[in-house]
VEXDONU-457634 format. One line per field, with one value per residue: residue number from 1; x, y, z of N, C-alpha, C in turn. Coordinates in steps of 0.2 Angstrom, whole numbers. Layout:
% VEXDONU-457634
n c(NUM; ...)
n.c1 c(X; ...)
n.c2 c(Y; ...)
n.c3 c(Z; ...)
ca.c1 c(X; ...)
ca.c2 c(Y; ...)
ca.c3 c(Z; ...)
c.c1 c(X; ...)
c.c2 c(Y; ...)
c.c3 c(Z; ...)
% end
This chain:
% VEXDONU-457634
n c(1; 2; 3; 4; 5; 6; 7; 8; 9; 10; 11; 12; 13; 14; 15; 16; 17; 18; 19; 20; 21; 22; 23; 24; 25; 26; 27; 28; 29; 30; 31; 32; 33; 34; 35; 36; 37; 38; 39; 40; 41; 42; 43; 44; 45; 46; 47; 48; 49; 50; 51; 52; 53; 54; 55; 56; 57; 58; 59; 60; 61; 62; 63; 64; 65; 66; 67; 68; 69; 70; 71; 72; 73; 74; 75; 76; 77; 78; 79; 80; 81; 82; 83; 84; 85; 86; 87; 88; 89; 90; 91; 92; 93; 94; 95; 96; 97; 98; 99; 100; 101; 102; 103; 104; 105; 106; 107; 108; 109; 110; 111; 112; 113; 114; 115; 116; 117; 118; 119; 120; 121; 122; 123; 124; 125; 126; 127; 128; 129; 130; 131; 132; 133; 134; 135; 136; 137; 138; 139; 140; 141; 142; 143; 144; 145; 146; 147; 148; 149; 150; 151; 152; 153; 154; 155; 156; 157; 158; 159; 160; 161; 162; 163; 164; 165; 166; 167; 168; 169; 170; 171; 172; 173; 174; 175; 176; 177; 178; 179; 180; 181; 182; 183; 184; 185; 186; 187; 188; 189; 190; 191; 192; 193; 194; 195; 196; 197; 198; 199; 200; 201; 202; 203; 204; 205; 206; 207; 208; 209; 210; 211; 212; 213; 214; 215)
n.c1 c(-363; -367; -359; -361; -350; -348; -339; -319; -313; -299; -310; -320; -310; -305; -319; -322; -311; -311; -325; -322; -312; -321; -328; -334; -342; -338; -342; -333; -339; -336; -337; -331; -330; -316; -308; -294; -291; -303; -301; -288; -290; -301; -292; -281; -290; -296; -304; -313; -316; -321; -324; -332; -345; -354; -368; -365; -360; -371; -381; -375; -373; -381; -384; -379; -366; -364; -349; -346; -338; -346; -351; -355; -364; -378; -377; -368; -377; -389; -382; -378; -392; -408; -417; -407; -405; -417; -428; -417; -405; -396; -381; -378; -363; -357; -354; -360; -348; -340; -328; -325; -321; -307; -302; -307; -319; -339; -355; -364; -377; -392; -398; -409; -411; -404; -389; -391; -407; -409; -406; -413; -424; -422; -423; -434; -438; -427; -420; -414; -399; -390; -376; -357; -353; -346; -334; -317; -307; -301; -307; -320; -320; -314; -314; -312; -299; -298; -298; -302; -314; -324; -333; -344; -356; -367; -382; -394; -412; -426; -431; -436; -431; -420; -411; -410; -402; -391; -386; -382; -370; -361; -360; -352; -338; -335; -340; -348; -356; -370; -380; -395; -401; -415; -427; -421; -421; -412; -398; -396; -391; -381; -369; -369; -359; -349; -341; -337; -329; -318; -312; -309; -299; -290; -285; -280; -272; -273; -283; -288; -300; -315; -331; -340; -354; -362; -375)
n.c2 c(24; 7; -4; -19; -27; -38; -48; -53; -47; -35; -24; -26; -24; -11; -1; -6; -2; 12; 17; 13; 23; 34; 36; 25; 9; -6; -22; -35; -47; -66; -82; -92; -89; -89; -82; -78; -65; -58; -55; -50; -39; -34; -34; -25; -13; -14; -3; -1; -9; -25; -45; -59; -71; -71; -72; -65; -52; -47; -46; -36; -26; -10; -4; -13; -17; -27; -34; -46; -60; -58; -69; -79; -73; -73; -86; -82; -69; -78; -86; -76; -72; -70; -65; -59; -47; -40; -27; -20; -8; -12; -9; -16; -20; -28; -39; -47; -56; -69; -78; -89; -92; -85; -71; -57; -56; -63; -60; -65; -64; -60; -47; -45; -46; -43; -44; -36; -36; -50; -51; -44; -49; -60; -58; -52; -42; -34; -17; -16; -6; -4; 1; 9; 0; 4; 7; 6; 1; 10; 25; 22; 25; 37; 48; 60; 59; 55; 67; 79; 74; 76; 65; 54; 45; 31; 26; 13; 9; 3; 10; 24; 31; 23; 24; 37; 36; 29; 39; 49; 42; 41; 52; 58; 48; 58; 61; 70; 72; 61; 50; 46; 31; 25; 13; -4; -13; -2; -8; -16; -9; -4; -16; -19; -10; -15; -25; -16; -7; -16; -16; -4; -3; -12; -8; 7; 3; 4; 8; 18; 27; 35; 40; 56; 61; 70; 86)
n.c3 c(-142; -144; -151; -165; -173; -188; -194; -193; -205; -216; -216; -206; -197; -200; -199; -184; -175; -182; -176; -162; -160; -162; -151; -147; -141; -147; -151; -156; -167; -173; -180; -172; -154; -151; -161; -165; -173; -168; -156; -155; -159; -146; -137; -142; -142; -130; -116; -122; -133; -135; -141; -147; -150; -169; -162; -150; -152; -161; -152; -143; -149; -151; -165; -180; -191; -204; -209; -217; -228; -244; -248; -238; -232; -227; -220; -210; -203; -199; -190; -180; -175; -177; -167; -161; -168; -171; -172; -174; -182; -196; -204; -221; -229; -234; -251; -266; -273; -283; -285; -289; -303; -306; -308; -318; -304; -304; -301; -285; -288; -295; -309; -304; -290; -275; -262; -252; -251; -250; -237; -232; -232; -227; -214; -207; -197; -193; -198; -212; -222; -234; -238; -238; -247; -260; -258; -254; -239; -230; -236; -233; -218; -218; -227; -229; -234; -246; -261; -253; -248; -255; -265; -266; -256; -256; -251; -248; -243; -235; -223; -216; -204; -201; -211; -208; -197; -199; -209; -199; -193; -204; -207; -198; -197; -207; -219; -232; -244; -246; -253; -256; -263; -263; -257; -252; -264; -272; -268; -276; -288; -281; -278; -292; -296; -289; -300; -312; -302; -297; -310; -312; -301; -305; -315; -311; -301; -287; -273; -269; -274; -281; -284; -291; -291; -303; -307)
ca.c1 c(-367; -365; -360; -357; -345; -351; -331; -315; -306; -299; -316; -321; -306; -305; -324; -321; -306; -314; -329; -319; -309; -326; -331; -341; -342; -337; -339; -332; -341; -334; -341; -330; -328; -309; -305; -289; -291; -308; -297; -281; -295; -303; -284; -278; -295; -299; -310; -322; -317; -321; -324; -337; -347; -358; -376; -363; -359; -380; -385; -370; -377; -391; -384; -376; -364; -361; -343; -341; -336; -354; -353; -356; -366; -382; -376; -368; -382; -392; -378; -379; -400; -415; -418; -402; -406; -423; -429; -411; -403; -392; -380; -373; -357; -355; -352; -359; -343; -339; -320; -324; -318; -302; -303; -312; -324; -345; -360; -366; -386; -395; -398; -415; -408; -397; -389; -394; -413; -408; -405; -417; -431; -423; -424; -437; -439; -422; -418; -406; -399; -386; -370; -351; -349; -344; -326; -312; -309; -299; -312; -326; -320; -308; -317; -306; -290; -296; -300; -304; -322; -328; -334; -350; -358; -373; -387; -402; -416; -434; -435; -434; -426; -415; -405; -406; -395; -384; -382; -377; -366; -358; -356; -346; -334; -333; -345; -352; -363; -374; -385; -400; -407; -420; -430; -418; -420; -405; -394; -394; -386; -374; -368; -367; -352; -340; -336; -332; -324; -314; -310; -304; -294; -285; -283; -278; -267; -275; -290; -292; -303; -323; -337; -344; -360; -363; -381)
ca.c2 c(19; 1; -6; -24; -28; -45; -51; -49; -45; -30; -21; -25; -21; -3; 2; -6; 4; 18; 18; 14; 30; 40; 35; 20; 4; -11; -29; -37; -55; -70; -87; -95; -84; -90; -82; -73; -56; -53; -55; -46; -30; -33; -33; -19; -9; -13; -8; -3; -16; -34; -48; -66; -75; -67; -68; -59; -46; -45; -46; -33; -19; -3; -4; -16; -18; -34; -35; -52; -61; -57; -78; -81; -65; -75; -90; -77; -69; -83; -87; -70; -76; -67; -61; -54; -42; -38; -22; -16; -6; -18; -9; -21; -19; -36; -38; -54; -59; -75; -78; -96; -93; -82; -63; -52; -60; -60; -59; -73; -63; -59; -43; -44; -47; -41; -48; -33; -38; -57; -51; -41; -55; -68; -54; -44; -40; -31; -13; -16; -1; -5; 6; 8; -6; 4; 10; 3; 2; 17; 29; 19; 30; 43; 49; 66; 56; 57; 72; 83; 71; 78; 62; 54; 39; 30; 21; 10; 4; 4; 12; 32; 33; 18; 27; 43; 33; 26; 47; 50; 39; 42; 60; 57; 49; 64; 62; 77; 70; 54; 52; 40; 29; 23; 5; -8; -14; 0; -11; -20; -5; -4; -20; -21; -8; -17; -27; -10; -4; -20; -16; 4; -4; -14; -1; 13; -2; 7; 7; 24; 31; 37; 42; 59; 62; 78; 86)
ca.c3 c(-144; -144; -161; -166; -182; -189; -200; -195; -210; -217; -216; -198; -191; -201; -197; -177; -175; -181; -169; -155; -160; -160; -143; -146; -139; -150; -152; -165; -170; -176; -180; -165; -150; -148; -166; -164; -174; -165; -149; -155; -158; -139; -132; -143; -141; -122; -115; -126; -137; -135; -145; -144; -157; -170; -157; -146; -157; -161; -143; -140; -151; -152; -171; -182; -197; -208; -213; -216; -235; -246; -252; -233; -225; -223; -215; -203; -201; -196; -184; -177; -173; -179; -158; -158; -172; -173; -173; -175; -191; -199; -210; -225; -233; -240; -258; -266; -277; -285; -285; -291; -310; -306; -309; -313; -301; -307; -294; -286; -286; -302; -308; -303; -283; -272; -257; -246; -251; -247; -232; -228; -234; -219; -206; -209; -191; -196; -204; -216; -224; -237; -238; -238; -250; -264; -258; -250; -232; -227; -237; -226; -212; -218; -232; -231; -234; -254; -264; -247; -246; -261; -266; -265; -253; -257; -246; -250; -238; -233; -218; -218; -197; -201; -215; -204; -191; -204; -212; -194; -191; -210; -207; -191; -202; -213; -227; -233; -250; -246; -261; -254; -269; -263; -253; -253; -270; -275; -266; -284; -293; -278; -279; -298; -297; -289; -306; -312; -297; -299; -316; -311; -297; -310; -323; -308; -298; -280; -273; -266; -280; -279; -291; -288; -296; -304; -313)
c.c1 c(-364; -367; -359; -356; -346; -343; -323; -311; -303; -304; -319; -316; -305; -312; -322; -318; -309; -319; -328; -316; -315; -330; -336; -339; -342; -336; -339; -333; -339; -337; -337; -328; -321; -304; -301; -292; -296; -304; -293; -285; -297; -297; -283; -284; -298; -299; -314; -322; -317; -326; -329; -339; -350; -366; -370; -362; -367; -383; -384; -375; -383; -388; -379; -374; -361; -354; -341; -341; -346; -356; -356; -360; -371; -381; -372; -374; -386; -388; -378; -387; -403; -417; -415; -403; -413; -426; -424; -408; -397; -387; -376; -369; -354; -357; -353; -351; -342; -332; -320; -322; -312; -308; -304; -316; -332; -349; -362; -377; -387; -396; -404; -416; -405; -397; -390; -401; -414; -408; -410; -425; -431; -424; -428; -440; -431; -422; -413; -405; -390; -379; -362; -350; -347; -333; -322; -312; -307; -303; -318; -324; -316; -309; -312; -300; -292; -300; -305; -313; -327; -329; -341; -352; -365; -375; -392; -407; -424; -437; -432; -430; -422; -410; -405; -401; -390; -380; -379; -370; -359; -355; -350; -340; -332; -336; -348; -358; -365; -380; -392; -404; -410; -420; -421; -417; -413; -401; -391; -389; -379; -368; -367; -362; -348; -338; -333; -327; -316; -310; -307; -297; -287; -280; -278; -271; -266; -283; -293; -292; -310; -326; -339; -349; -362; -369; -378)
c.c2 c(13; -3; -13; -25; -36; -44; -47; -48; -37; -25; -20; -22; -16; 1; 0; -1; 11; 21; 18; 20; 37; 41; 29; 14; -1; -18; -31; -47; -59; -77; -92; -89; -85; -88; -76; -65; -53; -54; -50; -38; -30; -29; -25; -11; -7; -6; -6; -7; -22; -37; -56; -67; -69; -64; -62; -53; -44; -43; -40; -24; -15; -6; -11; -16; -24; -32; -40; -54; -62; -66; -81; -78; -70; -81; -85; -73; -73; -83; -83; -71; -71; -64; -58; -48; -39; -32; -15; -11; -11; -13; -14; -19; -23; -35; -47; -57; -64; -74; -85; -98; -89; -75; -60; -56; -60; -59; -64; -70; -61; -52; -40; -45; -43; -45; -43; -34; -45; -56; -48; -44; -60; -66; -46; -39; -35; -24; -13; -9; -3; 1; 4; 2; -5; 7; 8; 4; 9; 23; 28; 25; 36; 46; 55; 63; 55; 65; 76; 80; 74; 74; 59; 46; 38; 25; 16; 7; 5; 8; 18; 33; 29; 22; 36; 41; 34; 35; 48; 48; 40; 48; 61; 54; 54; 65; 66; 76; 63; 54; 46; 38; 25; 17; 0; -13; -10; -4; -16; -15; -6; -9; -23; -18; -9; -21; -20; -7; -9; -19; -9; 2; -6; -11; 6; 9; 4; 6; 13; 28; 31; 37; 49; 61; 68; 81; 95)
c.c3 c(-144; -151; -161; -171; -183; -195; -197; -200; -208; -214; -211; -196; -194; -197; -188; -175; -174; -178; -164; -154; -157; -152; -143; -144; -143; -152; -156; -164; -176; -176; -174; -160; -146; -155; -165; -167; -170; -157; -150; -154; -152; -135; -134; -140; -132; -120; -118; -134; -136; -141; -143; -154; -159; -166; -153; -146; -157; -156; -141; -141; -153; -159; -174; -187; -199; -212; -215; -227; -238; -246; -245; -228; -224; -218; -210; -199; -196; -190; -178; -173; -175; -172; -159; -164; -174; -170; -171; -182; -190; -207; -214; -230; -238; -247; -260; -272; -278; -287; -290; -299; -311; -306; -316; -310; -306; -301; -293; -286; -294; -303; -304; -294; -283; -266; -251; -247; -249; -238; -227; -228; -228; -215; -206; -202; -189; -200; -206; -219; -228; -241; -236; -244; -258; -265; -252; -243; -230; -228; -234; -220; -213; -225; -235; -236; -245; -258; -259; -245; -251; -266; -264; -262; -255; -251; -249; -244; -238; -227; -217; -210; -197; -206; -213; -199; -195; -208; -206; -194; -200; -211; -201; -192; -207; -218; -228; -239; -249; -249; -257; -260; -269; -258; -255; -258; -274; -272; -274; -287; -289; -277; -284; -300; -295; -295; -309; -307; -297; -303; -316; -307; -301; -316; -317; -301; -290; -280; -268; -273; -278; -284; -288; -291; -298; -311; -315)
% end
């Protein structure tokens, strides 16, 4: 499949990596198309890795994942265009956080938003499907590497074939529990627990830890 990674940080270049690994095709999207890391990933990844702006990225892939800082996803988006993404699944990992008063951070959206429904309001010619943005990168694709994956993933979104893509591709990574709660509205709850996650990280001083949910 042909993926494109919207951020390099941390979080793109973990998910990229790992898709290239699985046999897929990778472009990794940056807001200029001369921005080293999304380069350094083409080079090392060649050749089903390369790198250009975010339409590139957009243009590039059947599916999509936003990795870029939550306080900046829609202007990326935007950037990315509304053509390039339209009638694609879009999954978003972004986290809105607000750093602007030190740590713990708070959310820059209210509880009565989120920033996967913000984004799925500018591109609504888009499936958003909001996942991965409860656990660190490495457990993003290596889910085994804590408590043998007997841990739990959640999704949120509106469209019932769009977050069958996203189960795909999340069990191809190794995830064996993927809890689905609900339209793109649960993106709120998902997004309300990184201040806690924040506040485990702090207290556990790592940030390979999970939730598993259990009735």
């Amino acid at each position: 499949m042909k993926i494109g990674v919207f951020g390099t940080g941390i979080v793109g270049q973990t998910l990229a990596a790992r898709l290239v690994q699985l046999g897929h095709e990778v472009c990794m999207g940056a807001r200029n198309s001369d921005n080293e890391k999304a380069a350094g990933f083409a080079k090392t990844h060649a050749p089903k890795g390369t790198s250009g702006t975010f339409g590139d990225a957009a243009s590039f892939g059947e599916l999509l994942i936003n990795c870029t800082n939550g306080a900046g996803a829609l202007e990326a988006l935007k950037a990315a265009g509304d053509a390039n993404m339209a009638g694609k699944v879009l999954i978003d990992i972004s986290n809105p956080l607000d750093f602007s008063k030190g740590m713990p951070p708070s959310l820059l959206t209210p509880s009565t938003d989120s920033l996967g429904e913000q984004i799925q309001r500018t591109f609504p010619k888009t499936q958003v499907v909001k996942s991965l943005n409860t656990v660190t990168a490495k457990l993003m694709v290596e889910p085994a590497s804590l408590a043998s994956a007997n841990h739990d993933m959640f999704m949120a979104g509106n469209d019932a074939g769009a977050k069958g893509k996203v189960k795909e591709l999340l069990q191809s990574f190794g995830w064996r529990h993927i809890i689905d709660v609900g339209d793109i509205t649960g993106a709120r709850g998902l997004e309300m627990y990184l201040p806690l996650w924040v506040r485990l990280y702090g207290t556990f001083q790592t940030a390979m830890f999970n939730v598993k949910v259990t009735r």
